[in-house]
N, C-alpha and C positions, 0 to 999 in steps of 0.2 A: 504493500500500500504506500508504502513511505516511495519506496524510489519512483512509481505511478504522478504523485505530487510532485516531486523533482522534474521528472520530464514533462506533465503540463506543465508548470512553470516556465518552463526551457521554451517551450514551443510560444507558449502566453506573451511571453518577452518579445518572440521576434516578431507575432503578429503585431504586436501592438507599435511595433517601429515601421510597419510598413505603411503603403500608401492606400489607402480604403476605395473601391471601386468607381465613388463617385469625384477626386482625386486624381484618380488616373488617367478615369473619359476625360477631363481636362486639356494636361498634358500629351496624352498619347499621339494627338496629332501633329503635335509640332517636336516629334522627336522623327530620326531617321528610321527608312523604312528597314525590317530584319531581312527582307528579301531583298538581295543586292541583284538577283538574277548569275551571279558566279557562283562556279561549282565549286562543291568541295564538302564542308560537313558546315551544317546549317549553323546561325550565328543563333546564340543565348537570347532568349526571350529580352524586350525593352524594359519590360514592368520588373521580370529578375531580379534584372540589375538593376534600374534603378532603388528598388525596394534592399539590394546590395549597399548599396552607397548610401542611401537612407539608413542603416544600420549603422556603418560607417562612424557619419557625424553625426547619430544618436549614440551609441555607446563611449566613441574615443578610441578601441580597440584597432590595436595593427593591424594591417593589411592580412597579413598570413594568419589572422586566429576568425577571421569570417569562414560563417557557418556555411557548412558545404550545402546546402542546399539553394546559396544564391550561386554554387557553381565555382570556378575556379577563380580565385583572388586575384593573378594576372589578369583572364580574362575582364573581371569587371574593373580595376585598373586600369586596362587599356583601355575599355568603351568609356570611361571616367574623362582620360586624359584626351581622346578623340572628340571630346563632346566638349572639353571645354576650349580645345586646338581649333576647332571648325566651329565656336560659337554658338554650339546648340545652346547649352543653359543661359548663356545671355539672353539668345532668342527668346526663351522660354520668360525668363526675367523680366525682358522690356515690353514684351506681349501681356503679360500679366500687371504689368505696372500702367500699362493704359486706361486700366480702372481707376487710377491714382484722382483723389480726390486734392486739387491742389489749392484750393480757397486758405490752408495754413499750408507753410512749410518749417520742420523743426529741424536744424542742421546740428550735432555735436560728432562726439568722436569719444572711444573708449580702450584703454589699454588691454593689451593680450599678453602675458606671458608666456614665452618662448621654449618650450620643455629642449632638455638636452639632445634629446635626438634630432632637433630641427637645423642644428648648428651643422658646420661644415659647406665647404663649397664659398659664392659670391652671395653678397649680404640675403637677395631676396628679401627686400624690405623688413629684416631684425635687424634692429638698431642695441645699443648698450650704453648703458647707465651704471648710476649705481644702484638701482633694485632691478640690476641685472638685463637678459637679452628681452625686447619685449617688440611685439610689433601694433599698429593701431587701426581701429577701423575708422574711418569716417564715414557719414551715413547721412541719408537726408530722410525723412518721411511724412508722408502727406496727413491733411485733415484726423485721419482715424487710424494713424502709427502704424502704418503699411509702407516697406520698403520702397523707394524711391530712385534712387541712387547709393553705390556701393564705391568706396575705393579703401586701399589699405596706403601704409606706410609703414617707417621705420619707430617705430617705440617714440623715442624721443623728439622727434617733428613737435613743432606746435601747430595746434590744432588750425591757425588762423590761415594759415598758404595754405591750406586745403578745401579753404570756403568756396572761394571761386570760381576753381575746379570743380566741385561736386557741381554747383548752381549754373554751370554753364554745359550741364548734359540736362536743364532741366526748362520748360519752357514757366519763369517767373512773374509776365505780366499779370497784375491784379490778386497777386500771392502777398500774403504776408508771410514775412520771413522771421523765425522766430530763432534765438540762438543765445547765451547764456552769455557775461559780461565779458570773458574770454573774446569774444569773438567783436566788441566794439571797435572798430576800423574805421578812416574815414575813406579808405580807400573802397573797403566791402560795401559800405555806408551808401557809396555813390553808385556804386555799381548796380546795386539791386534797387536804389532810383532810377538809375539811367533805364535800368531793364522793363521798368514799369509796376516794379514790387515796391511792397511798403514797409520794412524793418522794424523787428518789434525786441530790439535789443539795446538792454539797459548798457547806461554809461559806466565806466569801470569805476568805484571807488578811489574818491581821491581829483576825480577828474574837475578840475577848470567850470566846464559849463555842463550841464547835468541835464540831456534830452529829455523830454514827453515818451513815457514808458505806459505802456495800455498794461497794469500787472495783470490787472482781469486775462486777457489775452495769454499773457508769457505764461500764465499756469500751465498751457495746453502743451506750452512744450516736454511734458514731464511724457509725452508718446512716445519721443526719441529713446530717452530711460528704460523704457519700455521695452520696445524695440531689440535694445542693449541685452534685456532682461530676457526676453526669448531667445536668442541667440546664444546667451551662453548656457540656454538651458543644453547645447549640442554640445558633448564636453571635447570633441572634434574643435570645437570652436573656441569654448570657454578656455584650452588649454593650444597654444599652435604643437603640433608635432611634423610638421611637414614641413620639407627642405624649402617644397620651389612655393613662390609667391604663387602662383597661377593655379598652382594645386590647391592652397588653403583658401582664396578666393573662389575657386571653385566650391568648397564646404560650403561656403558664407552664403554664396550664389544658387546653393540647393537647401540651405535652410530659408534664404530670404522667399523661394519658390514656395515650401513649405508652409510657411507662413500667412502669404497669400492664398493659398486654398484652404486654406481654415474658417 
């Protein structure tokens, strides 16, 4: 009876990481076809794998300790690094972010630490400090804390050269832009005037002349926090263990999916 528990458990686990049927009618169209029409031995189902890699950056676990039942851990490795080499999970990302509700936008950014295995090789955006190797996300997210925009960095970047960049993959007119005292620029300041947004970000402590701040408003940014907050529920994510930048973007970029079909 006892080892009977053990193995539901076992199996309970991995259903509950996987992607639920109406999740996948989603997705399934905008991923590549398994029938390439070449011969050979047919390719691993789409849903497999990706319900592989959703295991993945749900558990944190190496490559080599996936459950054989998503099939051989190369194999979904390689459909992993193919999909993000040819832009499918982008695709899937920006398609999905169309629904982005853009009346607020909440822009920060939050630290990752760098587990020892990620080290080795060209930086791959980990930077080092002294609380060690760490790399960062920045992030933007609309009206109701739905991913918007993704990019990473080195740990120790500050947050502010990264405003710009994220807001200029984003169409801002008639957006209020929300963002925490960190990020007061006169440079940002202008830009998301110029753009047609309205900036809802207090003056820094200390400052000279002290803007009109809507606090009512700046509360909504606590989405972004949020946002932050699911993501590291992926201990894939919460934790970097992966060498190349493209690869842990890639996690980000199937949690940020995730998310969105929720």
């Amino acid at each position: 009876m006892y080892l009977k528990d053990i193995i539901r458990g076992v199996f309970t686990m991995l259903r509950r990481y996987e992607l639920t049927d109406e999740e996948w009618l989603r997705i399934e169209p905008l991923l590549p076809p398994e029938n390439t029409g070449k011969q050979g031995r047919p390719r691993k189902d789409n849903r497999i794998i990706m319900n592989g890699i959703v295991w993945l950056a749900r558990s944190g676990a190496p490559w080599c300790d996936l459950p054989e039942r998503y099939g051989s851990w190369k194999t979904v490795y390689s459909r992993f690094r193919k999909w993000i080499d040819d832009g499918i999970l982008d695709n899937i990302f920006r398609i999905l972010s169309l629904e982005a509700e853009l009346e607020e936008l909440s822009i920060d950014a939050s630290i990752i630490q760098a587990h020892q295995h990620s080290a080795g090789g060209p930086s791959n955006e980990i930077g080092h400090s002294r609380g060690g190797a760490s790399t960062k996300i920045h992030a933007a997210v609309d009206a109701y804390g739905y991913p918007v925009y993704l990019m990473i960095s080195e740990g120790q970047r500050n947050d502010i050269n990264y405003a710009i960049p994220l807001l200029d993959q984003i169409e801002i007119n008639g957006s209020n832009v929300l963002a925490d005292r960190g990020y007061d620029s006169n440079k940002l300041l202008d830009y998301v005037y110029a753009r047609g947004g309205e900036p809802t970000i207090p003056s820094r402590k200390g400052a000279k002349f002290e803007r009109h701040c809507d606090w009512w408003l700046y509360k909504e940014r606590h989405l972004v926090e949020k946002y932050f907050l699911k993501l590291k529920a992926f201990r894939r994510i919460a934790t970097r263990y992966d060498k190349l930048a493209a690869t842990y973007l890639g996690f980000i970029c199937i949690a940020s999916i995730l998310i969105w079909l929720k």
